[in-house]
C-alpha angles and dihedrals in degrees: 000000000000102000100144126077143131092080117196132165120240114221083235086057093264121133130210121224127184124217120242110175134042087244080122105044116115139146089269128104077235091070120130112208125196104286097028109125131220141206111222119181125194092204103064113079108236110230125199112296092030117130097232136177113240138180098239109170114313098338146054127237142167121244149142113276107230134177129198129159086292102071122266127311143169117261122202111218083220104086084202083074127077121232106249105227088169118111116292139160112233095228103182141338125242120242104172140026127204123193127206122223110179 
């Protein structure tokens, strides 16, 4: 479930995390493959439908935030992944994406 790491502070209080599993592929232009980055920021409140990084057991991982009758949980775009309902802290909300290409 570990599928963050890389961790560096902005200057703006923003923190970069790389993506180290395929939890967020998916067939949208939105897909996130291994070795794409993302900005993540504390300070923005997630809303429903936000990638987010969250503290979810030991780990932390990066995944939509998502709410049913059953209370909010975080949903992989990769249907081969289950959707984690256990207990986790939203830590921040992403607010930009970077692809590698070489």
């Amino acid at each position: 479930m570990n599928n963050s790491t890389n961790r560096s502070v902005f200057p703006d209080g923003a923190h970069r995390y790389e993506i180290t599993n395929d939890s967020l592929v998916d067939d949208t232009p939105d897909s996130l493959p291994v070795g794409s980055v993302v900005l993540v920021r504390e300070d923005i409140t997630p809303r429903v439908g936000d990638l987010v990084i969250a503290k979810a057991g030991d780990s932390f991982t990066c995944k939509r935030l998502d709410k049913d009758e059953g209370g909010r949980y975080l949903k992989s775009p990769n249907v081969a992944y289950a959707d984690y309902r256990g207990q986790f802290q939203v830590f921040g909300t992403v607010t930009e994406s970077f692809r590698r290409y070489q």
